[in-house]
C-alpha positions in Angstrom: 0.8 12.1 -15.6 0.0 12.7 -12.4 -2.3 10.1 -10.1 -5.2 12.5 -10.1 -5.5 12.4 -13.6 -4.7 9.0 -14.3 -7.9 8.5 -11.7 -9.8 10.6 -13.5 -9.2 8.8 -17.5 -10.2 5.5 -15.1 -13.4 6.7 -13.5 -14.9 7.6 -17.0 -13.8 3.9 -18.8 -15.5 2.8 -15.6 -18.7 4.6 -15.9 -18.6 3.7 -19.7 -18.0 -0.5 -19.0 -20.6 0.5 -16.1 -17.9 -1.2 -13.7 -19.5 -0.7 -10.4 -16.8 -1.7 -8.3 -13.9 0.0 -10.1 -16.3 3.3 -10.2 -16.4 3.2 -6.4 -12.8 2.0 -5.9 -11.8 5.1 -8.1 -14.2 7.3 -6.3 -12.7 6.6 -2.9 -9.3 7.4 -4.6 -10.4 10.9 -6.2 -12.0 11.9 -2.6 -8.9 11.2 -0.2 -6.8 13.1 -3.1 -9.4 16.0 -2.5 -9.0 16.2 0.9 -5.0 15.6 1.4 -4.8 18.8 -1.4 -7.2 20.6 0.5 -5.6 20.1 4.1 -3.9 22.6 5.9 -0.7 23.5 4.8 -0.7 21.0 2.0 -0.2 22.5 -2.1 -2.1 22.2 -4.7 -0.9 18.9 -6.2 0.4 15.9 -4.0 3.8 14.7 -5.4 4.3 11.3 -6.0 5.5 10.3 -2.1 2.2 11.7 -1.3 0.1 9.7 -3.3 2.1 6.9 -3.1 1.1 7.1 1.2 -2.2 8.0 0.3 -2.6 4.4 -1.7 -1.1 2.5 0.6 -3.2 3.5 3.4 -6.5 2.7 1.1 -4.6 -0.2 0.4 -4.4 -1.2 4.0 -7.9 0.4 4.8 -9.3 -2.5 2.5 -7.1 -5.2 4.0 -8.6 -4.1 7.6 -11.9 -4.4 6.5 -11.6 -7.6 4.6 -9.6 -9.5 7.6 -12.9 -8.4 9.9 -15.6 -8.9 7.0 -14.0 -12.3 6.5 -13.7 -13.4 10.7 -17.3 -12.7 10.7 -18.3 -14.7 7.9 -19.6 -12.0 5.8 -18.4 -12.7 1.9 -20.6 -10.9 0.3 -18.6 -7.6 2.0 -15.7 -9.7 1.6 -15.8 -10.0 -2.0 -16.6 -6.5 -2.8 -13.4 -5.5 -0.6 -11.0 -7.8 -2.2 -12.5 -6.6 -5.5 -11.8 -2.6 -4.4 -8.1 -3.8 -3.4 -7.3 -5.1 -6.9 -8.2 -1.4 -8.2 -6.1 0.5 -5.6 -3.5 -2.3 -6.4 -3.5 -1.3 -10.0 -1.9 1.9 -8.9 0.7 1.2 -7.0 4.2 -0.4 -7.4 4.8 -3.9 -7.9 5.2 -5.9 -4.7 8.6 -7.8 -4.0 7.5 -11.6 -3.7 9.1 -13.2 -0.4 11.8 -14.6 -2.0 12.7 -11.1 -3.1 12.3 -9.4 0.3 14.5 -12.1 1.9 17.7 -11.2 -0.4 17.1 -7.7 0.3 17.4 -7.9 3.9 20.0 -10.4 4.2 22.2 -7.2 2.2 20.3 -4.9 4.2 21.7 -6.5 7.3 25.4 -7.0 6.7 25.3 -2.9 5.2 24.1 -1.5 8.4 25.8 -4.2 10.6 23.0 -5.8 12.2 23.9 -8.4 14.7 20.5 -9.6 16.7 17.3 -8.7 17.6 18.4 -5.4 19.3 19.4 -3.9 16.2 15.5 -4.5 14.6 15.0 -0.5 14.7 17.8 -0.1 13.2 17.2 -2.4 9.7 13.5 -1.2 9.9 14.2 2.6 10.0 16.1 1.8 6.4 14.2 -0.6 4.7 10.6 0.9 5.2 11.8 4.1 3.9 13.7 2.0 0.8 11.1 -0.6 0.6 8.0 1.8 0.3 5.2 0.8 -2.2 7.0 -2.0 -2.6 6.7 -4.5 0.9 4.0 -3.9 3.2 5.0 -3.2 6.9 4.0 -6.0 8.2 5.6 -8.5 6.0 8.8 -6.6 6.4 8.6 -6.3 10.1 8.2 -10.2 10.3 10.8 -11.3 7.6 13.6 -8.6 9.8 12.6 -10.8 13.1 13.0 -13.9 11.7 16.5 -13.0 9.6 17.4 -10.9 13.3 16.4 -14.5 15.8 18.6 -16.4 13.2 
């Protein structure tokens, strides 16, 4: 089943539980769907690296907003965020825990030979294209400079 259609079986339990946040959650998922498959050059259905990107970026959208919502003492914004990021969550893979990430790298790192902290681009390049949907960027970034300075 493909994401569009699993968004659309989730917008109508929404409107019947009368879930205001999910509904708009699910909403902003169903519009950036519309307008990746009506950009140029793009086909009619995404495939599932496509929506995969597309999630993450909401996902990171909603992080964004929280972070600033939060530094300027607004909850109220705050809460409805974090409340939009556990929909968009409910989509995409499960996240590796630390501990998780940490084994993976340390094997990353002897595969592709990766001696210091000039070699970062290198163990990057490989595990954010392995590690998609699964470790955010940032958390990867930060767990290879610490397992590189070592």
């Amino acid at each position: 089943m493909s994401l569009s259609s699993k968004i659309a079986e989730e917008i109508k339990a929404a409107m019947r539980a009368k879930n205001k946040t999910a509904l708009e959650s699910l909403r902003a998922i169903k519009s950036a769907i519309l307008l990746a498959q009506t950009e140029k050059g793009a086909g009619s259905e995404l495939n599932e690296e496509e929506e995969l990107k597309l999630l993450q970026r909401l996902q990171k959208q909603r992080k964004d907003s929280l972070e600033i919502y939060t530094q300027q003492g607004r909850e109220d914004l705050a809460d409805e965020e974090r409340a939009q990021l556990e929909v968009i969550k409910g989509f995409l893979p499960r996240q590796m825990d630390e501990a998780e990430l940490v084994t993976y790298l340390t094997g990353l790192k002897e595969k592709v030979g990766a001696a210091g902290p000039q070699d970062m681009g290198k163990m990057m390049g490989v595990a954010s294209r392995e590690l998609a949907g699964r470790a955010d960027g940032k958390t990867i970034s930060a767990q290879v400079r610490k397992l590189l300075s070592q």
